[in-house]
C-alpha positions in Angstrom: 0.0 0.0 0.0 1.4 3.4 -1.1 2.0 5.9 2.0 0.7 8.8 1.5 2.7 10.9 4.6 5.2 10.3 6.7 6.9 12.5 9.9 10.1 12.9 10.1 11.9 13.7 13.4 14.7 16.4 12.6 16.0 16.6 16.2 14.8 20.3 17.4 11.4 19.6 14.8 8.6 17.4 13.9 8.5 17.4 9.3 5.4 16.4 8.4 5.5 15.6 4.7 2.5 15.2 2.5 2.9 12.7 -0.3 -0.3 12.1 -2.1 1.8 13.9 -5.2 -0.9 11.7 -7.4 -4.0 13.9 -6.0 -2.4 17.3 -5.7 -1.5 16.6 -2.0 -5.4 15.6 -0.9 -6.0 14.9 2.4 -5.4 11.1 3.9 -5.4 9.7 6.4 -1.7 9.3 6.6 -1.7 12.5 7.0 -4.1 12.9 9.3 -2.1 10.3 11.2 1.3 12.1 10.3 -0.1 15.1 12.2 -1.8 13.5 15.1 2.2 12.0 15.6 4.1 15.3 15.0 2.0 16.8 17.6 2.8 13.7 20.2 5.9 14.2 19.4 6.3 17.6 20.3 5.6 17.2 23.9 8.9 16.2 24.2 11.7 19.6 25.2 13.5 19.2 22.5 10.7 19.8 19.7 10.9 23.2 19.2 8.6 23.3 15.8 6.1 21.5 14.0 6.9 21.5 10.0 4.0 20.8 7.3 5.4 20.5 3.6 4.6 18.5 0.7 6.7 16.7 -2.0 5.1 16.3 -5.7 4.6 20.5 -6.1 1.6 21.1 -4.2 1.1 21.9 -0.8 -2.6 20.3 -0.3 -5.7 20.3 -2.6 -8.1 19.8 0.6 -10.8 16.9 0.4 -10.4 14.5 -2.1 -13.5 14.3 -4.4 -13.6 11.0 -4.9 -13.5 10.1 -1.3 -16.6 12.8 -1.0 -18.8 11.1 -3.7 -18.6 8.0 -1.1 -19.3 9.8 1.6 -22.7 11.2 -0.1 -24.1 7.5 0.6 -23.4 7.8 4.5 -25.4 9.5 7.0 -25.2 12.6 7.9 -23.8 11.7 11.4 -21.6 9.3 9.8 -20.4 12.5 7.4 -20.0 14.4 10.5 -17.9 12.6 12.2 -15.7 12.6 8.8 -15.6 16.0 9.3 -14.4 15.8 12.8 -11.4 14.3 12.4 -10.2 17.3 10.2 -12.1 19.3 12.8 -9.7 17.6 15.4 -6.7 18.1 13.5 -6.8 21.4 13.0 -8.0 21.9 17.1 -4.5 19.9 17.6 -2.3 22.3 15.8 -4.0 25.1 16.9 -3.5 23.5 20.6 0.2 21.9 19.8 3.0 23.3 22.5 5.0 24.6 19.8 4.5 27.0 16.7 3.8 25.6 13.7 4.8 26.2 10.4 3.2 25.8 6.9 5.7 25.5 3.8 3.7 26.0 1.2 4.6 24.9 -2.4 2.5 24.6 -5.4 -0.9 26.5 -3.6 -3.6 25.3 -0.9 -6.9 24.6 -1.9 -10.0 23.9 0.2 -9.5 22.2 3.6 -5.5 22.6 2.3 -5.9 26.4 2.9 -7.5 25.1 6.1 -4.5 23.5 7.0 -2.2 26.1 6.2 -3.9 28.4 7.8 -3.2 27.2 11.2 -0.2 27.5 11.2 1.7 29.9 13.1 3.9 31.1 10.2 3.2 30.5 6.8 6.0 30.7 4.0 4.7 30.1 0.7 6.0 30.2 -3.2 6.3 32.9 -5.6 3.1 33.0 -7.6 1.4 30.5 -6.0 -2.3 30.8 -5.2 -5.0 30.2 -2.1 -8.0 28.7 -2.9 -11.4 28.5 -1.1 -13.0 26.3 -3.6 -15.7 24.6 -2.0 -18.5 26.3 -3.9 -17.5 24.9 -6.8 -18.5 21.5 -5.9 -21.5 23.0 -3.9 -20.2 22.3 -0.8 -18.9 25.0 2.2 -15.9 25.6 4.2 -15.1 23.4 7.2 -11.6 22.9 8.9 -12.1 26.1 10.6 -11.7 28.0 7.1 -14.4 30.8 7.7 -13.0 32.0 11.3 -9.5 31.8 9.9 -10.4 33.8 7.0 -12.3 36.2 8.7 -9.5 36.9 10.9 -6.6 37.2 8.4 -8.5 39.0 6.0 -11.0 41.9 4.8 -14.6 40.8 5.4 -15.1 41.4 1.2 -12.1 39.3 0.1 -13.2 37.0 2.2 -16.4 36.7 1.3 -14.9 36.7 -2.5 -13.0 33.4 -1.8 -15.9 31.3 0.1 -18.2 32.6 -2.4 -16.8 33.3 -5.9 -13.8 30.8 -5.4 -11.7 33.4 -6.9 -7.6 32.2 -6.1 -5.8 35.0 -4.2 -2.1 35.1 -4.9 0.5 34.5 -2.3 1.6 38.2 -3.2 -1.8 39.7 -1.9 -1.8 37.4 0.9 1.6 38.7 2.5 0.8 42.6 1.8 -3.0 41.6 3.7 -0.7 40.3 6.7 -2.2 36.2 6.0 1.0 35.2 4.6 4.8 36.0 6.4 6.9 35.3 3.5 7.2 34.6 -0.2 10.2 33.5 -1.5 11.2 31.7 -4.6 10.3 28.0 -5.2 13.7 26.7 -4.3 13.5 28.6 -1.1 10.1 27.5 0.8 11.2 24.6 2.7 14.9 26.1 3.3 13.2 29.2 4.4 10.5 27.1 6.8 13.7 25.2 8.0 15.5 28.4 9.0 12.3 29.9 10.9 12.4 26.6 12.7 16.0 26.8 13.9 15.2 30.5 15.2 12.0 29.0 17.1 14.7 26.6 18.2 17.0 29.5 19.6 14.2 31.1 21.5 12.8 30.6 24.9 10.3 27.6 24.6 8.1 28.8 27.9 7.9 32.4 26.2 6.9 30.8 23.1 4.3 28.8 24.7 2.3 31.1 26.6 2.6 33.7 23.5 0.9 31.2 21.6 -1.5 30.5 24.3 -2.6 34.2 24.9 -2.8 35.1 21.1 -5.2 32.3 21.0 -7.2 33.5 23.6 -7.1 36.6 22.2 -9.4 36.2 19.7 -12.2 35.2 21.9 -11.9 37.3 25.0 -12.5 40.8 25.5 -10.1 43.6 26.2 -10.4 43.6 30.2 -9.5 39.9 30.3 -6.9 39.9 27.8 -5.2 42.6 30.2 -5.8 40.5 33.3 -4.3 37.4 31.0 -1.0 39.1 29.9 -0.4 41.0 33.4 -0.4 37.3 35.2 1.6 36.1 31.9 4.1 38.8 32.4 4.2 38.1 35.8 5.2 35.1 35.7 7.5 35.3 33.1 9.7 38.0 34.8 10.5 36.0 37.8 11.6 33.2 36.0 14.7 32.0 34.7 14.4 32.5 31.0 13.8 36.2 31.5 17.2 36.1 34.1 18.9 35.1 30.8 17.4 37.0 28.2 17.6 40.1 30.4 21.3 39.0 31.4 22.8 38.7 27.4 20.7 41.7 26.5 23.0 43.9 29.0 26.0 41.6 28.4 25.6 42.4 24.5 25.5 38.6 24.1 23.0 36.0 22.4 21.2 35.0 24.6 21.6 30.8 25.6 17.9 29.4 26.3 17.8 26.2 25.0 14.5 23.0 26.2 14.1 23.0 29.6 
C-alpha cells in the first residue's frame, strides 16, 4: 500500500510531509495520522517546531472528491464525524506546545488552505495561489476556514473566496498580513527550516504562553486579555528565561535558552 505521509523527526522539529503527489496533495489519512504523531511528538523539550510540507509540487488540494462522492451515501452523522477528524486536527495544531509552520509549495486549496492556515507562520512560493473552492462543488468551508479567513482577512475578500472561489495570490496574501513570507520556489522549505532553527534559539516557555494568549485573544474581551498578559508577564519576569534573556541583552550577548 502506497504511504501517503510520513513525519520525520529532525532533532529540534517534527516534518510532516504530505505525499499524495498523485492527487495534488489531498487529504489522507496518513496524513491525518502524520499530524496527530508530530504533535505527540512535540511534547517532548526538545521539539521546538512542527513542519508541514509536501513533496510532488503542491502543498494540499483539501478533500479528495472522490473520497466525497462516497461519503454522499453515509449518514449525515456518519459525514459528520468525517468532518471531525479534520475538525480535530486542525484543534491539535492550533493546541500543539510549539509553533507551527506551513511551507507552502505549489498552492492550498480547500481544507488545504485550512490547513495552512493554522499555522503559526506560513512561507509560501512565488506566484502561488490560495483557494477556497468549495462552492465549486456545492459544498462550504469546514476545517475552521471561515473563522481563519475572517480573521486574516478583509470581510469582502473574504467573502470573495468562500463565495466566488476566486484564487488569491500568495503576493496579496503577505501585503493583507495572511501570509509571512514569499520566497522563490527553491526557497520554501529552506526558508520554513530556518524559521524553525530561530523558534529553536528562543525561549520555549515564552513561546508557549505567547501562543496561548494570542489564541485567547481572539475570543476574550479587552479587560480579560489585560488581566491574561499581566499574570503572563508576571510570571514570566520572575523566571529564569527572563534572568537570561535580560542578562545577554546587557551583556551584548545572544542569549543561551535552550528546552528546559
Amino acid at each position: 500500500m502506497t504511504v501517503l505521509a510520513r513525519l520525520e523527526d529532525q532533532g529540534d522539529r517534527a516534518v510532516v510531509v504530505n505525499m499524495n503527489a498523485a492527487r495534488r496533495g489531498a487529504l489522507s489519512p496518513d496524513l491525518y495520522q502524520a499530524i496527530k504523531d508530530a504533535i505527540a511528538l512535540a511534547q517532548e523539550p526538545r521539539i521546538r517546531a512542527i513542519l508541514l510540507t509536501s513533496e510532488g509540487g503542491f502543498f494540499c488540494a483539501g478533500g479528495d472528491l472522490n473520497v466525497l462522492i462516497e461519503r454522499r451515501n453515509l449518514t449525515d452523522a456518519q459525514r459528520r464525524d468525517k468532518v471531525d477528524e479534520l475538525h480535530g486536527i486542525i484543534r491539535g495544531l492550533r493546541a500543539a506546545p510549539v509553533p507551527v509552520i506551513a511551507a507552502v509549495e505549489g498552492g492550498a486549496a480547500g481544507a488545504g488552505l485550512s490547513l495552512a492556515l493554522a499555522a503559526d507562520l506560513i512561507v509560501a512560493e512565488a506566484g502561488i495561489k490560495f483557494t477556497a473552492a468549495y462552492v465549486k462543488a456545492g459544498l462550504v468551508p469546514d476545517g475552521g476556514l471561515t473563522a481563519s479567513l475572517a480573521r486574516v482577512l478583509p470581510r469582502p475578500l473574504a467573502m470573495e473566496m468562500c463565495l466566488l472561489a476566486r484564487p488569491v495570490t500568495a503576493e496579496r496574501m503577505e501585503a493583507l498580513g495572511a501570509v509571512n513570507m514569499v520566497v522563490p520556489c527553491d526557497q520554501v522549505l529552506s526558508t520554513a527550516q530556518s524559521l524553525a532553527t530561530r523558534l529553536a534559539e528562543g525561549p520555549p516557555e515564552a513561546q508557549r504562553e505567547i501562543r496561548q494568549m494570542m489564541a485567547e485573544a481572539y475570543e476574550t474581551s479587552e479587560a480579560a486579555q489585560l488581566d491574561r498578559e499581566r499574570n503572563a508577564m508576571a510570571r514570566a519576569a520572575g523566571g529564569p528565561e527572563a534572568g537570561e534573556g535580560i542578562a545577554a541583552f546587557l551583556e551584548k550577548r545572544p542569549p543561551e535558552f535552550g528546552a528546559k
